[in-house]
PDB file of N, CA, C and O in Angstrom, chain B, residues numbered from 101:
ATOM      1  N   UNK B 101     -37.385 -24.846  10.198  1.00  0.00           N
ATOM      2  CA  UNK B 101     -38.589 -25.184   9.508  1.00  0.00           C
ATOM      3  C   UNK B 101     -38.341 -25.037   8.006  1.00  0.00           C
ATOM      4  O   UNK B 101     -38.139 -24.012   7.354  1.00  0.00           O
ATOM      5  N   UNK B 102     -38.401 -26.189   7.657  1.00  0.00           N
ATOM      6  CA  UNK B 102     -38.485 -26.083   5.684  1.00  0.00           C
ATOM      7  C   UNK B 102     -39.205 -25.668   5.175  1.00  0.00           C
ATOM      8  O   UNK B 102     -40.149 -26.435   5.360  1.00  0.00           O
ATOM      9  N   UNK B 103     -39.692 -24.518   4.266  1.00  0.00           N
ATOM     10  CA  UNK B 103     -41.003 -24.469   3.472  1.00  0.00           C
ATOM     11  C   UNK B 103     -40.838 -25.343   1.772  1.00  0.00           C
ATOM     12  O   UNK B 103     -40.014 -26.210   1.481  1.00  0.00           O
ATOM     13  N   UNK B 104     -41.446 -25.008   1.273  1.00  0.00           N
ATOM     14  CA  UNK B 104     -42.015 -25.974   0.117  1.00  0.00           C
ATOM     15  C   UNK B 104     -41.649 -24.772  -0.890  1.00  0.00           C
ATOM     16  O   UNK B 104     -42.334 -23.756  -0.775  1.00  0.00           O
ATOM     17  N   UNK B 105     -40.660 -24.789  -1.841  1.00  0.00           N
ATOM     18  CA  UNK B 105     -40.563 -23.519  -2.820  1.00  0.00           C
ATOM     19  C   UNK B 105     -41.343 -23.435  -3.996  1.00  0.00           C
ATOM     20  O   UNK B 105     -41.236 -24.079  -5.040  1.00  0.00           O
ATOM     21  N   UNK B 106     -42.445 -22.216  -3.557  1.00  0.00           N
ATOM     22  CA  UNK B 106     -43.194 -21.967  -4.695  1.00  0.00           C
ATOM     23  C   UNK B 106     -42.786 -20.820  -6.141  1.00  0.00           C
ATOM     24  O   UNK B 106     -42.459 -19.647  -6.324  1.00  0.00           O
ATOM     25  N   UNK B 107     -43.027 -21.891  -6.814  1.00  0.00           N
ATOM     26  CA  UNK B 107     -41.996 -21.417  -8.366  1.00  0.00           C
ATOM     27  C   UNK B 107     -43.561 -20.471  -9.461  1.00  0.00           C
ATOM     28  O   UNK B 107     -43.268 -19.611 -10.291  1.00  0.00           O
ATOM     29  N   UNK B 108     -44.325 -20.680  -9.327  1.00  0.00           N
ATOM     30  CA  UNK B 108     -45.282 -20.054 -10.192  1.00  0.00           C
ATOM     31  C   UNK B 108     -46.128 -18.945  -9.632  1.00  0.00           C
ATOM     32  O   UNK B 108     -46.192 -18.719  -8.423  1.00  0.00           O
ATOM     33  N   UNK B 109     -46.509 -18.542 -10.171  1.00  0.00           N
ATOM     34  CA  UNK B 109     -47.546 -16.968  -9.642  1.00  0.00           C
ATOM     35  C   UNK B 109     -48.439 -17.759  -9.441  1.00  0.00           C
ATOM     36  O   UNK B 109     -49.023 -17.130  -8.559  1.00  0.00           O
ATOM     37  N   UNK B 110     -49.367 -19.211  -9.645  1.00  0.00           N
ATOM     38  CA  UNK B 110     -50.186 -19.851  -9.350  1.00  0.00           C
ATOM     39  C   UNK B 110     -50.252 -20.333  -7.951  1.00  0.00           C
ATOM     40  O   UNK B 110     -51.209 -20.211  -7.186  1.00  0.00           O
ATOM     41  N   UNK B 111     -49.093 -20.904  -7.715  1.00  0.00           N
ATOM     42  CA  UNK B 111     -48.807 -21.580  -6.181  1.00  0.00           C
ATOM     43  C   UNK B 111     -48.651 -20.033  -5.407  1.00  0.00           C
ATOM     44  O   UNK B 111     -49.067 -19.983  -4.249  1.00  0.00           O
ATOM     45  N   UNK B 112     -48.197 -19.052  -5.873  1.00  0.00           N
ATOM     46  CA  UNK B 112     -47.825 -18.354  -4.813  1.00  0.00           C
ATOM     47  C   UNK B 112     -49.177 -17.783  -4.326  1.00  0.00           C
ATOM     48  O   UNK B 112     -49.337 -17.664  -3.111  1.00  0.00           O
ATOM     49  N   UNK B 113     -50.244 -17.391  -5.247  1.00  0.00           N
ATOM     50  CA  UNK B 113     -51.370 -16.526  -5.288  1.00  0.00           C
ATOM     51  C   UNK B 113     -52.187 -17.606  -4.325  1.00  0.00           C
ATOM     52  O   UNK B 113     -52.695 -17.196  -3.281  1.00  0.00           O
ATOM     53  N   UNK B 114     -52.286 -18.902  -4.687  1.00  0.00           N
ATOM     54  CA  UNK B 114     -53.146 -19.983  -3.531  1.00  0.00           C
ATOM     55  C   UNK B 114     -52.794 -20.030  -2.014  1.00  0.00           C
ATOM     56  O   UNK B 114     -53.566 -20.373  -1.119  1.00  0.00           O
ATOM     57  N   UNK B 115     -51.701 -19.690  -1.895  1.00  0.00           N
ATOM     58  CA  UNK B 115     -50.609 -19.982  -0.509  1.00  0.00           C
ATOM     59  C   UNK B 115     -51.108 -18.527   0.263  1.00  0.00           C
ATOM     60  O   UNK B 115     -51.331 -18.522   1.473  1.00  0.00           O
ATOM     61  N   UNK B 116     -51.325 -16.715  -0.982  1.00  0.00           N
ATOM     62  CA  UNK B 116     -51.622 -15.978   0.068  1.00  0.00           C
ATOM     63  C   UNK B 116     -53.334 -15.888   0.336  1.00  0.00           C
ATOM     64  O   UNK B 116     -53.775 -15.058   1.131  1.00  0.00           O
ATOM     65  N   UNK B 117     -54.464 -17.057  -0.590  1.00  0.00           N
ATOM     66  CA  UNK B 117     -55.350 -16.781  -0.077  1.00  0.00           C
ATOM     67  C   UNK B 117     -56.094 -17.604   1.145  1.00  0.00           C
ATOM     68  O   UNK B 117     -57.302 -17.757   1.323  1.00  0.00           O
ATOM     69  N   UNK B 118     -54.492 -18.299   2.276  1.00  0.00           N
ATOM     70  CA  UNK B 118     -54.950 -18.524   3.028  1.00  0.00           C
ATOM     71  C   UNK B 118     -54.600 -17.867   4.275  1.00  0.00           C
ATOM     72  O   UNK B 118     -54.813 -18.380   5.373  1.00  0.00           O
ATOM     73  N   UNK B 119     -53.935 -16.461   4.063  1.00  0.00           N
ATOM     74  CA  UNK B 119     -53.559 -15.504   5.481  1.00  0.00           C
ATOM     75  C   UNK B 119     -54.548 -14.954   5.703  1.00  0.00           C
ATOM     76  O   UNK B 119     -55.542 -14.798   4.994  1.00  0.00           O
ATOM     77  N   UNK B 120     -54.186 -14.424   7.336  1.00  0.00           N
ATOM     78  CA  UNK B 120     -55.347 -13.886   7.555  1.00  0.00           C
ATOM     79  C   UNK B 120     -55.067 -12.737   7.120  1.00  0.00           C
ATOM     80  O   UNK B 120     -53.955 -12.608   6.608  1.00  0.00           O
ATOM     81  N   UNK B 121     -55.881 -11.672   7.177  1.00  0.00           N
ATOM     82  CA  UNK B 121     -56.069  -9.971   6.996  1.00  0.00           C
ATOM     83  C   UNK B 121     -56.660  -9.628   7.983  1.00  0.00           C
ATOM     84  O   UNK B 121     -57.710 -10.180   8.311  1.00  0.00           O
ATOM     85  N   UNK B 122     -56.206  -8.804   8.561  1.00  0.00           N
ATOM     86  CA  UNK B 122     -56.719  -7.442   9.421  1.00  0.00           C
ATOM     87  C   UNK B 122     -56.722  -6.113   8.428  1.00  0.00           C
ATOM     88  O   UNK B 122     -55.883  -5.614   7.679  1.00  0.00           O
ATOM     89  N   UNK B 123     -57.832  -5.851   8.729  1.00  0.00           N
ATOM     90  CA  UNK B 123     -58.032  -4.320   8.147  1.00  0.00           C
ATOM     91  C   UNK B 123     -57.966  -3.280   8.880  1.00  0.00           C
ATOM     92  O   UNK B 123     -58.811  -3.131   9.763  1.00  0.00           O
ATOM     93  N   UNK B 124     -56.739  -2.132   8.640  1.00  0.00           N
ATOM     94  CA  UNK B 124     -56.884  -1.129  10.176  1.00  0.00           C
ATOM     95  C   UNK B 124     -56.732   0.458   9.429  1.00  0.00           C
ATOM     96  O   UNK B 124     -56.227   0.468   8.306  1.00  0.00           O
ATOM     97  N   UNK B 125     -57.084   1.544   9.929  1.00  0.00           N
ATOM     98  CA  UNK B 125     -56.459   2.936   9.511  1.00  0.00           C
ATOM     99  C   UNK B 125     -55.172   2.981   9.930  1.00  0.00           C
ATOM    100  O   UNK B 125     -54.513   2.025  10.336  1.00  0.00           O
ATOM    101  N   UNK B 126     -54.703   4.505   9.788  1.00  0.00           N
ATOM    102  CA  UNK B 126     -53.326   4.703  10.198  1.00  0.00           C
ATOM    103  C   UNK B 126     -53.685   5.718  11.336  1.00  0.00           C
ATOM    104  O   UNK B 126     -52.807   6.308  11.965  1.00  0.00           O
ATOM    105  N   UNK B 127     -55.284   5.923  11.611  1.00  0.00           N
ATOM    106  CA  UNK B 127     -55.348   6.763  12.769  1.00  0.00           C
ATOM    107  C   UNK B 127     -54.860   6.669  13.586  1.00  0.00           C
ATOM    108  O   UNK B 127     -55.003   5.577  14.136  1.00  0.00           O
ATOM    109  N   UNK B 128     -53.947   7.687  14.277  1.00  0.00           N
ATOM    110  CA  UNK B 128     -52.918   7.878  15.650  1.00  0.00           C
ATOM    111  C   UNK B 128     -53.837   7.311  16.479  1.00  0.00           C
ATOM    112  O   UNK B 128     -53.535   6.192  16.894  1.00  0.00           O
ATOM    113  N   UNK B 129     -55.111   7.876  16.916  1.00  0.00           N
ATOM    114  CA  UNK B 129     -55.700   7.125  18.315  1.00  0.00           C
ATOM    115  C   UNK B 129     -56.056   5.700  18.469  1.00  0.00           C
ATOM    116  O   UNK B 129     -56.559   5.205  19.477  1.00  0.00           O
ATOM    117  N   UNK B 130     -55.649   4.891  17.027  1.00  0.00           N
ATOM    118  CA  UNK B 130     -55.887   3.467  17.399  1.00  0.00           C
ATOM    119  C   UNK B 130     -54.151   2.936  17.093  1.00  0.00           C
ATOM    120  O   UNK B 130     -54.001   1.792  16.663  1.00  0.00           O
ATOM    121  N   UNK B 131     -53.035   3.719  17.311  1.00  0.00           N
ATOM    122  CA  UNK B 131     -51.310   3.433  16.929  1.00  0.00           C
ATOM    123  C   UNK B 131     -51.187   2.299  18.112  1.00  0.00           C
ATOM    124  O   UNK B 131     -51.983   2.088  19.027  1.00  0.00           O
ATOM    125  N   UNK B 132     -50.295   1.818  17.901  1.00  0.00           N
ATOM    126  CA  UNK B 132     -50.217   0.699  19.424  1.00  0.00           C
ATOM    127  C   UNK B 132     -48.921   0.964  19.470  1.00  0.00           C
ATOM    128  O   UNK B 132     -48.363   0.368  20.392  1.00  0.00           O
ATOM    129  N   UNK B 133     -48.067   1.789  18.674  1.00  0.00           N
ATOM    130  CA  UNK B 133     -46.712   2.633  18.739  1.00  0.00           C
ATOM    131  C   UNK B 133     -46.998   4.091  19.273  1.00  0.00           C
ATOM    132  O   UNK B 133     -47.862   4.918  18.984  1.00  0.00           O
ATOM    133  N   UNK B 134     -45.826   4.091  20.262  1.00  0.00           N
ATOM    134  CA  UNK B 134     -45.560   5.143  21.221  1.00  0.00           C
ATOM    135  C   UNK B 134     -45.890   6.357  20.504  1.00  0.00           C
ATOM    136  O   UNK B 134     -45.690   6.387  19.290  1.00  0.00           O
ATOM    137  N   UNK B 135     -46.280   7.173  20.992  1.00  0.00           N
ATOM    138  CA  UNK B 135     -46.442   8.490  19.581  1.00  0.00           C
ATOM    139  C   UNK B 135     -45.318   9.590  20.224  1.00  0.00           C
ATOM    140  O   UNK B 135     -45.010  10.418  19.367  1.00  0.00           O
ATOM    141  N   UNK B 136     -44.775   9.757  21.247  1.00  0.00           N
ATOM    142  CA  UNK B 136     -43.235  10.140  21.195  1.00  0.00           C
ATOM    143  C   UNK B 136     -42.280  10.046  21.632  1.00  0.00           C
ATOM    144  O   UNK B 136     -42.014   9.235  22.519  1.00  0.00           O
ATOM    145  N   UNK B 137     -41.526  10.814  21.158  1.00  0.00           N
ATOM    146  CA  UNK B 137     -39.954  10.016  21.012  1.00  0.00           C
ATOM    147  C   UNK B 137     -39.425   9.238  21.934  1.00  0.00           C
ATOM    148  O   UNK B 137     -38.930   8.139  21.685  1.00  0.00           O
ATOM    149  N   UNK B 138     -39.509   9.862  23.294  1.00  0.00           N
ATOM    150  CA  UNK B 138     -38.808   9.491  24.122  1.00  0.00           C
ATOM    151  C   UNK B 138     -39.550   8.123  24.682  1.00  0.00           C
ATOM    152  O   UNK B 138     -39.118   7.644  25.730  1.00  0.00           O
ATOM    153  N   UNK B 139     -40.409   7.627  24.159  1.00  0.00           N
ATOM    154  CA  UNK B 139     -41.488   6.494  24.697  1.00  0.00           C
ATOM    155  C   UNK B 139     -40.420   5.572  23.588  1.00  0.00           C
ATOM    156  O   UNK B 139     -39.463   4.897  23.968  1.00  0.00           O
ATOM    157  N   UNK B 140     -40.738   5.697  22.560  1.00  0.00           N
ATOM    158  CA  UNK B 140     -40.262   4.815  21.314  1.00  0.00           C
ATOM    159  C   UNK B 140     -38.842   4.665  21.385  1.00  0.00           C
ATOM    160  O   UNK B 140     -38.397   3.575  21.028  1.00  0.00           O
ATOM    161  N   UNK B 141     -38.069   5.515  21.760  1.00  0.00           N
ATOM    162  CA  UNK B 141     -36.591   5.122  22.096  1.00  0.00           C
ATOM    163  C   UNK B 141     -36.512   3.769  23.536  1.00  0.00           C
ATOM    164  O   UNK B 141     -35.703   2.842  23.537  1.00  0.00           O
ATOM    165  N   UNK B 142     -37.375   3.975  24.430  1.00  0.00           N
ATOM    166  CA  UNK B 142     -37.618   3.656  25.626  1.00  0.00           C
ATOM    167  C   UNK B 142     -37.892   2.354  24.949  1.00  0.00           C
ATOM    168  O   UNK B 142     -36.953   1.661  25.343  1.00  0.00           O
ATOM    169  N   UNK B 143     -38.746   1.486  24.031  1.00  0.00           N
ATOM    170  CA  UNK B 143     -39.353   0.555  23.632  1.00  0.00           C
ATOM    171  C   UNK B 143     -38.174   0.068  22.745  1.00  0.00           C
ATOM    172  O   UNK B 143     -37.754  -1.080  22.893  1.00  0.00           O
ATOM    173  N   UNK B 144     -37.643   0.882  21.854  1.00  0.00           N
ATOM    174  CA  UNK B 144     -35.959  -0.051  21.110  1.00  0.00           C
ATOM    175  C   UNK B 144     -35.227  -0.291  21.893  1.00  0.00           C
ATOM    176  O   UNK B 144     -34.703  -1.401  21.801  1.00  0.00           O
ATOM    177  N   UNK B 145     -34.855   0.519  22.944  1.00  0.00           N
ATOM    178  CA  UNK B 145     -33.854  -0.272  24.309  1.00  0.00           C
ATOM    179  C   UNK B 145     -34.045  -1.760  25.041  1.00  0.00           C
ATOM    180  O   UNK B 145     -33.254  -2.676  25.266  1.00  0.00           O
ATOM    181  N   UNK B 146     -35.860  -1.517  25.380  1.00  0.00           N
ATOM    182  CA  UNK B 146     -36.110  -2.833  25.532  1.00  0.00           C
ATOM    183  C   UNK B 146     -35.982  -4.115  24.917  1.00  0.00           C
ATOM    184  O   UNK B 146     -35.644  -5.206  25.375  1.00  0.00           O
ATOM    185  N   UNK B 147     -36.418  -3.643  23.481  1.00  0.00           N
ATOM    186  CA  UNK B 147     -36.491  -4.926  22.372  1.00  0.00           C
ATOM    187  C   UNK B 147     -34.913  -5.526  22.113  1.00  0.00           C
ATOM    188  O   UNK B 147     -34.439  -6.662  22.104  1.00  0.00           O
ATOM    189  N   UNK B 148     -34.220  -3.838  21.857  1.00  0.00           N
ATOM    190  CA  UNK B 148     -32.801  -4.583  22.218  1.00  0.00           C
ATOM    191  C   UNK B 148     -32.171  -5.498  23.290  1.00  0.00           C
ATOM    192  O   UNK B 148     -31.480  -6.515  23.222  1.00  0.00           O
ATOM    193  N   UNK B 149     -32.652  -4.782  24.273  1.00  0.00           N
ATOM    194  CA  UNK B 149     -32.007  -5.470  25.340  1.00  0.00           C
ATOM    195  C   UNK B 149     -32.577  -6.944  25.924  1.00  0.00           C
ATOM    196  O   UNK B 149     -32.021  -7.668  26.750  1.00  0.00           O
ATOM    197  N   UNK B 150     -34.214  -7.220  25.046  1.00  0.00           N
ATOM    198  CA  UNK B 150     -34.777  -8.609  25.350  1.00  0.00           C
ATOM    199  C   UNK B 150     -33.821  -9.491  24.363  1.00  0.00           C
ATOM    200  O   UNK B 150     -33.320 -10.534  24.782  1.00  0.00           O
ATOM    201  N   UNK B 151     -33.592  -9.035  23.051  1.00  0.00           N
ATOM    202  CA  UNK B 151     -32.610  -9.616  21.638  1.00  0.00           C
ATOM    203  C   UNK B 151     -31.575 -10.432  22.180  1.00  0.00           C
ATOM    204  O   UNK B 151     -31.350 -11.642  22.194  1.00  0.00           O
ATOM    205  N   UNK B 152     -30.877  -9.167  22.730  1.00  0.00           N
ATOM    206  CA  UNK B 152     -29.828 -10.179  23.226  1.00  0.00           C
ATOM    207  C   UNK B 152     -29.530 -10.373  24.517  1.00  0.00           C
ATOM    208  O   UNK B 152     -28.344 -10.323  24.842  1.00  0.00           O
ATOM    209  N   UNK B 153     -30.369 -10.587  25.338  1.00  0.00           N
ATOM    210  CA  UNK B 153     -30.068 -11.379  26.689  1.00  0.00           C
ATOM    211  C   UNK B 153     -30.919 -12.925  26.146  1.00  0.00           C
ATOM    212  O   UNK B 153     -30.570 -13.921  26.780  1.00  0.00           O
ATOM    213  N   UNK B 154     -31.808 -13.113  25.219  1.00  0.00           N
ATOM    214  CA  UNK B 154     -32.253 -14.081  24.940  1.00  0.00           C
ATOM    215  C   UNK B 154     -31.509 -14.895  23.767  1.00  0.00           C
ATOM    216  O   UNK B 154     -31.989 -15.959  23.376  1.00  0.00           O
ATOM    217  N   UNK B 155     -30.852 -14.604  23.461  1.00  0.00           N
ATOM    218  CA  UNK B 155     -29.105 -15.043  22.380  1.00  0.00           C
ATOM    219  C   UNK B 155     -28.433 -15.382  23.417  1.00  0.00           C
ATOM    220  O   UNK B 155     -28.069 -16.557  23.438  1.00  0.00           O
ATOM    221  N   UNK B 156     -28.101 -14.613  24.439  1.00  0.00           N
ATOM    222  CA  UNK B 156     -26.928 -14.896  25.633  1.00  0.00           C
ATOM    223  C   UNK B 156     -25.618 -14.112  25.358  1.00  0.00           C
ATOM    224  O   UNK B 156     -24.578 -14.439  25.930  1.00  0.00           O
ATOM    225  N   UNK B 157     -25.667 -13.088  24.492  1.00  0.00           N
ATOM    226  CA  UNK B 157     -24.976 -12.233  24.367  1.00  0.00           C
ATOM    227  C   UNK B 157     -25.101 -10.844  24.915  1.00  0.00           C
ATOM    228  O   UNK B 157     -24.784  -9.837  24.283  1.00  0.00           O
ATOM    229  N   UNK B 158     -25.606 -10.856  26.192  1.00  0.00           N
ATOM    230  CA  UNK B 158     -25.119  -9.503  26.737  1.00  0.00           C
ATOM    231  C   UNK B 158     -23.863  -9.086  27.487  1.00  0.00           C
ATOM    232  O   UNK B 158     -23.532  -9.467  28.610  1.00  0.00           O
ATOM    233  N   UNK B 159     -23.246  -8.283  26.726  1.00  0.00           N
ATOM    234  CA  UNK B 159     -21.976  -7.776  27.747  1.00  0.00           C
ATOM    235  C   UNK B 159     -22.172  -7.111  28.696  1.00  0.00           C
ATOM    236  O   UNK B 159     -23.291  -6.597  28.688  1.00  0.00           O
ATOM    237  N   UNK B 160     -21.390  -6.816  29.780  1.00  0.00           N
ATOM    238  CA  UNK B 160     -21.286  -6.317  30.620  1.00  0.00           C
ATOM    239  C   UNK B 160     -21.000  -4.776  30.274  1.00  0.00           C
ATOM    240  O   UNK B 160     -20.234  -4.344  29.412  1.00  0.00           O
ATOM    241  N   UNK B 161     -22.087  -3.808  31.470  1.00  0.00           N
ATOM    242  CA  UNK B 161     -21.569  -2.622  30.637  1.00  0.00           C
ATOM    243  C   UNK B 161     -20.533  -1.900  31.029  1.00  0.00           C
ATOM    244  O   UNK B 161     -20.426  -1.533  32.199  1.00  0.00           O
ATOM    245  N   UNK B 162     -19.636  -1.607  30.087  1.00  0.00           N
ATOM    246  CA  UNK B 162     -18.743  -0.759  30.413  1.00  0.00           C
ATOM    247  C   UNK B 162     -18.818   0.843  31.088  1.00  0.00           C
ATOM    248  O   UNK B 162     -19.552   1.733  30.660  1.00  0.00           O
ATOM    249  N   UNK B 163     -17.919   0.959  32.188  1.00  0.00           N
ATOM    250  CA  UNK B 163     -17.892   2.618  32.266  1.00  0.00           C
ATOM    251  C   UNK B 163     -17.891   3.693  31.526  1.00  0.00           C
ATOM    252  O   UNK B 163     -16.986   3.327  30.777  1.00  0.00           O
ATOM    253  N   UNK B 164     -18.298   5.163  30.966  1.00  0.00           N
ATOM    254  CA  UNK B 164     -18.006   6.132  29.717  1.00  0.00           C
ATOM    255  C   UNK B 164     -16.388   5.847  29.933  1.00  0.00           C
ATOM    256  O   UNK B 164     -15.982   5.011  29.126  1.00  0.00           O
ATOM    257  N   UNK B 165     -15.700   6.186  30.542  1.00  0.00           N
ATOM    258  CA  UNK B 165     -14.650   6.434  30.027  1.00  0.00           C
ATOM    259  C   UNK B 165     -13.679   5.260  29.619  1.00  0.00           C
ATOM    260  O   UNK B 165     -12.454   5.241  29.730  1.00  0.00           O
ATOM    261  N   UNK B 166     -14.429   4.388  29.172  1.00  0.00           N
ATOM    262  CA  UNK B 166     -14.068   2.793  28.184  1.00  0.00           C
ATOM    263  C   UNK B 166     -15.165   2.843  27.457  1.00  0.00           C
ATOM    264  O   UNK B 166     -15.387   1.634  27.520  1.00  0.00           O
ATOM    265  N   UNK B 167     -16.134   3.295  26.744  1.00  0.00           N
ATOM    266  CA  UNK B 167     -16.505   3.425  25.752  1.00  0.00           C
ATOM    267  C   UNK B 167     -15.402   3.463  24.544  1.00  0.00           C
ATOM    268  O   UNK B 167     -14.405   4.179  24.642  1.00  0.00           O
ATOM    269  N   UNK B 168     -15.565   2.919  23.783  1.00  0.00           N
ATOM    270  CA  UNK B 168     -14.791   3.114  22.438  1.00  0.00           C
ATOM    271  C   UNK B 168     -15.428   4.365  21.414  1.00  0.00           C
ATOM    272  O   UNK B 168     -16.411   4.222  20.688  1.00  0.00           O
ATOM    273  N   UNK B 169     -14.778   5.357  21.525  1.00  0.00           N
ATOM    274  CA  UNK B 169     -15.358   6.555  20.975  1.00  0.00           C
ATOM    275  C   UNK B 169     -14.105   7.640  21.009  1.00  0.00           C
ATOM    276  O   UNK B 169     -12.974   7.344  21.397  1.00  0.00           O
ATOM    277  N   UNK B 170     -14.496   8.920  20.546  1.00  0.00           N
ATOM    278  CA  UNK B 170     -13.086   9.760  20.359  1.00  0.00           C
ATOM    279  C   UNK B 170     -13.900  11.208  20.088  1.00  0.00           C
ATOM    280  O   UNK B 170     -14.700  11.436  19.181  1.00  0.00           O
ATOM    281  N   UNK B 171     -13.462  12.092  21.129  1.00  0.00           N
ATOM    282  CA  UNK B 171     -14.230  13.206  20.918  1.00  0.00           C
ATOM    283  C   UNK B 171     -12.959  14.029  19.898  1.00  0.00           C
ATOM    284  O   UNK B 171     -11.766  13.823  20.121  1.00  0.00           O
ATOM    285  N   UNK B 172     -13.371  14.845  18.923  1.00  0.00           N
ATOM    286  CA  UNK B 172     -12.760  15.168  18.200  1.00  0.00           C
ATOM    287  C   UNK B 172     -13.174  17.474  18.171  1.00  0.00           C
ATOM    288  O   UNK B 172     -14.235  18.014  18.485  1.00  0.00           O
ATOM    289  N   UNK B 173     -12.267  17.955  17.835  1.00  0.00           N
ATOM    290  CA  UNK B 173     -12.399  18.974  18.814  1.00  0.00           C
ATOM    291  C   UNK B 173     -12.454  20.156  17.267  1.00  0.00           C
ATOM    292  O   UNK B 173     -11.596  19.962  16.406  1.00  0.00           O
ATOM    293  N   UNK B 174     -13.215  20.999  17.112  1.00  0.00           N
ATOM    294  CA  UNK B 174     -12.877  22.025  15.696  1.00  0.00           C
ATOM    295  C   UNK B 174     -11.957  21.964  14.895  1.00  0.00           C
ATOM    296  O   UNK B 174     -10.816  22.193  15.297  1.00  0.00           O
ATOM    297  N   UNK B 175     -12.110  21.758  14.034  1.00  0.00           N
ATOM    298  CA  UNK B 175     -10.622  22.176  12.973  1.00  0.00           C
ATOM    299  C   UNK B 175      -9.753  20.515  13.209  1.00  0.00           C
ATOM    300  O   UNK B 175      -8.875  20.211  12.402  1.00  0.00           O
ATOM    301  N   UNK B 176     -10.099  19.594  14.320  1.00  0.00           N
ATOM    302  CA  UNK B 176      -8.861  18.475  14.522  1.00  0.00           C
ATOM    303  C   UNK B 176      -9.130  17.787  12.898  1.00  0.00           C
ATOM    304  O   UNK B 176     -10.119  17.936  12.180  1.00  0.00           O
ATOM    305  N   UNK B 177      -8.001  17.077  12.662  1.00  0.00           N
ATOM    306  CA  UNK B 177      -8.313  16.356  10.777  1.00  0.00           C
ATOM    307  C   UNK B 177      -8.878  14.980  11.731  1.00  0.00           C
ATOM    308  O   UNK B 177      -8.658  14.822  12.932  1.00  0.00           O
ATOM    309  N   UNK B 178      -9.462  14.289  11.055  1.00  0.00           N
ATOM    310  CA  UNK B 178     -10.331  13.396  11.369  1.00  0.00           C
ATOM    311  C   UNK B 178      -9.802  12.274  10.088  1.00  0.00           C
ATOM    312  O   UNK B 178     -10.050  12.492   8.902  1.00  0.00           O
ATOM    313  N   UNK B 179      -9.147  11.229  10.510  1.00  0.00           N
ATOM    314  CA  UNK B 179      -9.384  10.218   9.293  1.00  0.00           C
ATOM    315  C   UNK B 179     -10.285   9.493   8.480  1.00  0.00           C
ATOM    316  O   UNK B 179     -10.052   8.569   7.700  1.00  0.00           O
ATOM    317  N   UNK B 180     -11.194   9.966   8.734  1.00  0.00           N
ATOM    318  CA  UNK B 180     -12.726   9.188   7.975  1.00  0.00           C
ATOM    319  C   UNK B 180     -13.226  10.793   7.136  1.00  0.00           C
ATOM    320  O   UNK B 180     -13.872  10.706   6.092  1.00  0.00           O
ATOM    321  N   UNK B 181     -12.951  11.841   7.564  1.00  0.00           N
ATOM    322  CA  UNK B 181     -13.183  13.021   6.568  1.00  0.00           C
ATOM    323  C   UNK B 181     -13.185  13.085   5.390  1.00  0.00           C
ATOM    324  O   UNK B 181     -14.178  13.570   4.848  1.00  0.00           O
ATOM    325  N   UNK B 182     -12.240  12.687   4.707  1.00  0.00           N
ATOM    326  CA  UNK B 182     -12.236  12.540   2.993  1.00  0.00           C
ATOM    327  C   UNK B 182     -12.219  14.186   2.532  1.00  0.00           C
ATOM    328  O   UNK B 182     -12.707  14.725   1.539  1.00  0.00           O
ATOM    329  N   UNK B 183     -11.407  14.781   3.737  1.00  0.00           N
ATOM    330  CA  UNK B 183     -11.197  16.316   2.997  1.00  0.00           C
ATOM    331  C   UNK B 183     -12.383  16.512   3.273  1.00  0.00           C
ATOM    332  O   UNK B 183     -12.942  16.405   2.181  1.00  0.00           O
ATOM    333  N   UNK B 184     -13.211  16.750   4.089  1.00  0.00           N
ATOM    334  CA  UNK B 184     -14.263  17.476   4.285  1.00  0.00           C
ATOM    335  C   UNK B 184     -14.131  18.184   5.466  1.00  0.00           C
ATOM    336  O   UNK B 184     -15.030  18.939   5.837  1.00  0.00           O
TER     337      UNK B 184
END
């Protein structure tokens, strides 16, 4: 979809007085977001996982022990450390 590039504070100010507005508080009992954590993690998994099965990029999941990861153990030097 092309839009039309508005170059002046004139065009731009006409263009937002045709959105709509909703007016709302930030009161928790009207949130339509999970109010904890473990709900809201539960809801990014989904959104992720609708993202990309609807791209067509979902992989197959791998077992933990093919995860790409590296447990690293006290004191081991770590190459991303920078001496820390």
């Amino acid at each position: 979809m092309l839009r039309a590039r508005m170059s002046t504070f004139e065009e731009r100010a006409a263009a937002r007085n045709g959105w709509t507005l909703v007016r709302t508080t930030l009161d928790a009992a009207e949130s339509p977001a999970p109010l904890d954590g473990t709900a809201a993690w539960n809801a990014v998994m989904e959104l992720t996982w609708q993202a990309y099965s609807l791209a067509g990029q979902m992989p197959e999941a791998l077992p933990r022990a093919r995860w790409p990861s590296r447990l690293f153990k006290p004191g081991e030097k770590r190459s991303d450390s920078h001496g820390l």
